[in-house]
N, C-alpha and C positions, 0 to 999 in steps of 0.2 A: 504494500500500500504506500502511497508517495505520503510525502510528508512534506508540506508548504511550507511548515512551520518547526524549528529541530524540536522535536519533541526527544524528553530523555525518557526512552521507554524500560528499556531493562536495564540498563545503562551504561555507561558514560566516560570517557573522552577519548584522545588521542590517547588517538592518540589520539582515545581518547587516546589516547589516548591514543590514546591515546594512546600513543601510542605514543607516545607514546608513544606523535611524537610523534610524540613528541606529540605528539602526538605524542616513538623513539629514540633516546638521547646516546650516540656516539663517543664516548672519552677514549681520551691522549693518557700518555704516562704510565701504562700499566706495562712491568717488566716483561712479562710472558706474552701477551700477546696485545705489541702496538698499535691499534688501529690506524689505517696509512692516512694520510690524509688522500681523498680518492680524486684519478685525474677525471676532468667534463669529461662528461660522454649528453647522447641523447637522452633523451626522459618520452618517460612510455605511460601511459595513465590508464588505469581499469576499471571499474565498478560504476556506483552511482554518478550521475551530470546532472541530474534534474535542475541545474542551479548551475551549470557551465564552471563547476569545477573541476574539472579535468581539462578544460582551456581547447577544446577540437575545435572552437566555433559553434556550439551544437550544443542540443542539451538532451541528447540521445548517452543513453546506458549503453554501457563496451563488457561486454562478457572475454575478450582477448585483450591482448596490450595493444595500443594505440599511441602512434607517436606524438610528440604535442610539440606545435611549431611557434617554437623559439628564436630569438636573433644569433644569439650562441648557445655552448655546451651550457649544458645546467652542470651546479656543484652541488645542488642539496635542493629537498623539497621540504615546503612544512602545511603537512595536512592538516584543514581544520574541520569543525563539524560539516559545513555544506561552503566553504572555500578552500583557497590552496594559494603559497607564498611560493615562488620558483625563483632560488639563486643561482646565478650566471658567474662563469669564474671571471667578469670584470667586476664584480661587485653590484649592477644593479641586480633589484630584486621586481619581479612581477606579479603580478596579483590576479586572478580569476572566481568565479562565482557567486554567491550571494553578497551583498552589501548594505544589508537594511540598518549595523548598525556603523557602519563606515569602517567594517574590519578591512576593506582593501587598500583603505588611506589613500584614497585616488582626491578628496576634496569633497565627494558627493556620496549617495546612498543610490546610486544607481548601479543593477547586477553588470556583470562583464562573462560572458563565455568563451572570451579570448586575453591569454594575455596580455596584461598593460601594467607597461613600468610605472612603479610608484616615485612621483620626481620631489616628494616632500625629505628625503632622505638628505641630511646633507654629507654623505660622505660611504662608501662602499661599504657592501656588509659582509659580515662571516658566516652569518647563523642565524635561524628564524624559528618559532614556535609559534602554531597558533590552535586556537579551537575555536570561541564565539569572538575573540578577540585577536589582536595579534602583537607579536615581540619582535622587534628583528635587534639583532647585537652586530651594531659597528664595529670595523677592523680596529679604530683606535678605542674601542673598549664602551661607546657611550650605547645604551640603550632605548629606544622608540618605540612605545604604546600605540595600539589604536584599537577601536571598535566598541564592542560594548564593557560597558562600564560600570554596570548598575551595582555590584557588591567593592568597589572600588579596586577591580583586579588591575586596574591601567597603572595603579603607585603612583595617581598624580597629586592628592589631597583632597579629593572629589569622588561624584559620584556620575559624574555627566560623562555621555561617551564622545568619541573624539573621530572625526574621519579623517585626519590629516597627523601624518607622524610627529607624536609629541616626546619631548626629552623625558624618561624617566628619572626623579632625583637619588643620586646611587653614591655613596660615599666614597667610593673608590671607580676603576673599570670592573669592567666585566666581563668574563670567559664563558658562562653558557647560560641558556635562560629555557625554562620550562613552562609555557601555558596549559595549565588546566580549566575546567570548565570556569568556574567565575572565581577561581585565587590563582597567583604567579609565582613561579620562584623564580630569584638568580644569585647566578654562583661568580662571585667576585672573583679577580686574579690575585686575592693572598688568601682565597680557599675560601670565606665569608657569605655565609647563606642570607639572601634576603627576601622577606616572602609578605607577598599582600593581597587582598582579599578579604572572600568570602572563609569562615573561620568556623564553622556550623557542627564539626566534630573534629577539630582539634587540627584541622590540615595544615595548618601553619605552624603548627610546630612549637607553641610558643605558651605553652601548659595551660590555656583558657580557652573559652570559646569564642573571643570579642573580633570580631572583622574590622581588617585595616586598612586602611586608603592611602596609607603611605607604607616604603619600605619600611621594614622592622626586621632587625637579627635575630637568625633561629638560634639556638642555643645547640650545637655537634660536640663532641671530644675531638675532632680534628678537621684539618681543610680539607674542602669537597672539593671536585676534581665537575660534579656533573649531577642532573635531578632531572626527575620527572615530576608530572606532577598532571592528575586523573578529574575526578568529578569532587570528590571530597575525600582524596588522600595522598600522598607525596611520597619520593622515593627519592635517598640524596645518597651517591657514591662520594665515600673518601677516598683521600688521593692515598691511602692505604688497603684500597678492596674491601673496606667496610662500603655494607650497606644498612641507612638508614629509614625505618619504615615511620610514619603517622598520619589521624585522621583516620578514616571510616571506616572499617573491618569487621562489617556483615557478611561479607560471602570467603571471610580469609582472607583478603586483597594485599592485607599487610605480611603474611607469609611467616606468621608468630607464633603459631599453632593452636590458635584461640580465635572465637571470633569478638573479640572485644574491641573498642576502640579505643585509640592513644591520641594524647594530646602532645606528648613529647618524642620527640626522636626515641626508637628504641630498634634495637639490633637485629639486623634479621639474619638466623641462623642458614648459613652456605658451608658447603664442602671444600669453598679456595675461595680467593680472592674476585672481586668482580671485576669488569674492565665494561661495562655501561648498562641501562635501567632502563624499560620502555612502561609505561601502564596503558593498558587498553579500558578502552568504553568506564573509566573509572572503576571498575569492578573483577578485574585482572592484574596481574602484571607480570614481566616479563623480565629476567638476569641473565646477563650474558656473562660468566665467569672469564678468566684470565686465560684459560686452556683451553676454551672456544667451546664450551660444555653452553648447555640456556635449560635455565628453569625457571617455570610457571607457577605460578599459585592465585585463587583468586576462583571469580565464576568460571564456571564452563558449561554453561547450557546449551552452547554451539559448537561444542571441541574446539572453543579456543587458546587452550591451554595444546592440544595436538600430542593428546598422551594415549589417544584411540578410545576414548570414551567422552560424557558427557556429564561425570563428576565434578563438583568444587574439589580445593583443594585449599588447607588452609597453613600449609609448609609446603617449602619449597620441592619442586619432585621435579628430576632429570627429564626435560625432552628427547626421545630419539631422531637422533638425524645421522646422516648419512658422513658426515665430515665434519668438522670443527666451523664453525660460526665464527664470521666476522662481525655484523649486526644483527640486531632486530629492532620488530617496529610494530605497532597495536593500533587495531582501529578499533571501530565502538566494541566489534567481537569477533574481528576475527585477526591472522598475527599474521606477518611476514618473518622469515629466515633468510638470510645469505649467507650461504656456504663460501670458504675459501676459497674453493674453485669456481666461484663467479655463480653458480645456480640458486636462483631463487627459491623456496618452499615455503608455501598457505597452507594455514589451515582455520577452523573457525566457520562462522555466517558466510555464505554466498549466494545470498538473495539479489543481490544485483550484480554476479560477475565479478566484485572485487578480489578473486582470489585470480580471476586471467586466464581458468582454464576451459572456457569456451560453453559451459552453462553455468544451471542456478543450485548447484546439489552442494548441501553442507559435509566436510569434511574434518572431519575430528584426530585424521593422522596427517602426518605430513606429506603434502603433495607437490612435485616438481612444475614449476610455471614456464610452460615456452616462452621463450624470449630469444630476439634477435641475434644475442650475441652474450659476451659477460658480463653478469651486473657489477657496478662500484657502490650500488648505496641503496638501497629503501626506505619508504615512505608510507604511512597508512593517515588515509579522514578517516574520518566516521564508517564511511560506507564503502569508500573505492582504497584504491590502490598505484602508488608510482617507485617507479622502477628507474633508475636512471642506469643505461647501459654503455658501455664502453665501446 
């Protein structure tokens, strides 16, 4: 059934959940396995468009990958609920589908089915997260808000939303940034977590429930390297392979062994060190260990955990896969893999195609996605799927 309106049905982010990601968030620095920084290649988009976020021109649903024409290589995509942020290795950044609350920063609230560079930026970006909203993080470290704003996830001191890239206030630079549903993280360059929003069980991190419109310091044992962050719960790597879980953990999301919820940072029990964190549809998430290992915990009513069933899981439990994992990435429910050797694996929801393999059947194990050539990166919205190929 379309959805005019994002509705958070079972739910929620990036990537959600996010994926999560970054919807799913990529880190440096991990001794065992460095994630490279990846060269352009094309960018291929799958799943839902009802809203031209997949940027074809069209707002026709892709059951396969679809290429999506750009001026140059893409370096990174950042899926959000029913839009999508495409960075270019000269640093602009482009924008396509829904705009009702000015998440494309174009000036206006009118949708785009075709890429369009955002010219509010004033200076090349690195990195982008978005869901209802959006982050992009400048090469010299400054970050830019946009879109909606209603729980004060923008960190401007407001609650109004913005369609034109605003400076977010940040005590220092900043090395990666995480949008979830209506709170934000980012992770400063002397490891410094700071998180704004919507605060409703504790996602912030910051041992109350009070939502904040401005940055405010999470309280970690050490500097983070990288976060995600879901519908209402957050996930921050330390630059030591700790990973830190809080916020909502109803379905296990937090991977604690409990379903309770945390207001504070608390530890989540792995078999090695992590090297990056994705959360899917806020109600998953996803750990990429240092050894290319990925483990799930969280809902699975659509095998989007890809353990071969459709079990929760509320500790971390091994995915199978084929080879060692370089990324991952979450959408509302269903996950992407990249394998070392460039091959993509879905598993999760494929109600509209976002898994690429050419129908609508849910799969709950991991399934190999044709693609043109080798992938360098993945990307999940809510609903679809991008692939950037080499």
């Amino acid at each position: 059934m379309r959805h005019k309106i994002a509705v958070w049905v079972a739910f929620i982010l990036l990537g959600a959940l996010v994926l999560v990601s970054l919807p799913g968030c990529l880190v440096g620095g991990c001794p065992e396995l460095p994630p490279p920084s990846p060269p352009g290649g094309d960018l291929y988009g799958f799943g839902e468009n009802y809203w031209g976020q997949l940027g074809l021109g069209d707002d026709t649903d892709r059951s396969v990958p679809a290429k999506i024409p750009l001026p140059e290589r893409a370096v990174a995509v950042a899926g959000g609920d029913v839009h999508a942020l495409f960075l270019l290795g000269n640093g602009d950044v482009y924008a396509s589908g829904r705009n009702s609350s000015g998440e494309l920063g174009l000036g206006d609230y009118e949708d785009r089915t075709v890429p369009t560079r955002i010219e509010g930026l004033p200076g090349p970006a690195m990195a982008a997260d978005a869901t209802g909203h959006s982050l992009v993080l400048l090469r010299n470290g400054d970050v830019y808000a946009f879109g909606n704003n209603e729980r004060g996830q923008l960190g401007l001191g407001d609650n109004s939303n913005r369609n034109v890239p605003t400076k977010v206030p940040l005590p220092g630079g900043a090395a990666a940034v995480a949008a979830g549903r209506y709170h934000s993280l980012v992770v400063l360059a002397n490891g410094d977590v700071y998180a704004f929003g919507s605060n409703t069980y504790g996602e912030l991190g910051l041992e109350d429930a009070i939502p904040r419109n401005v940055p405010t310091r999470v309280p970690l044992p050490g500097p983070a390297v990288a976060a995600a962050a879901g519908l209402s719960h957050s996930l921050v790597l330390l630059a030591n392979g700790e990973v830190y879980a809080f916020g909502w953990n109803s379905y296990g999301q937090l991977g604690l062994g409990d379903n309770s919820n945390r207001n504070v940072p608390t530890k989540v029990p792995l078999p090695g060190g992590a090297a990056a964190v994705a959360i899917g549809g806020g109600l998953y998430s996803l750990v990429l260990l240092a050894n290319g290992e990925v483990y799930g915990f969280g809902r699975n009513m659509f095998g989007q955990l890809g353990l071969g069933d459709y079990d929760d899981r509320n500790e971390p439990t091994k995915i199978p896969l084929l080879d060692r994992a370089m990324s991952v990435a979450a959408g509302l429910n269903h996950s992407l893999v990249l394998l070392a050797n460039g091959d993509v694996y879905g598993f999760g929801l494929n109600s509209y195609g976002q898994l690429g393999l050419g129908d609508y059947l849910t799969r709950p194990d991991p399934t190999r996605i044709p693609l043109p050539g080798s992938a360098a990166r993945v990307a999940c919205g809510f609903f679809n799927s991008f692939v950037i190929v080499r």
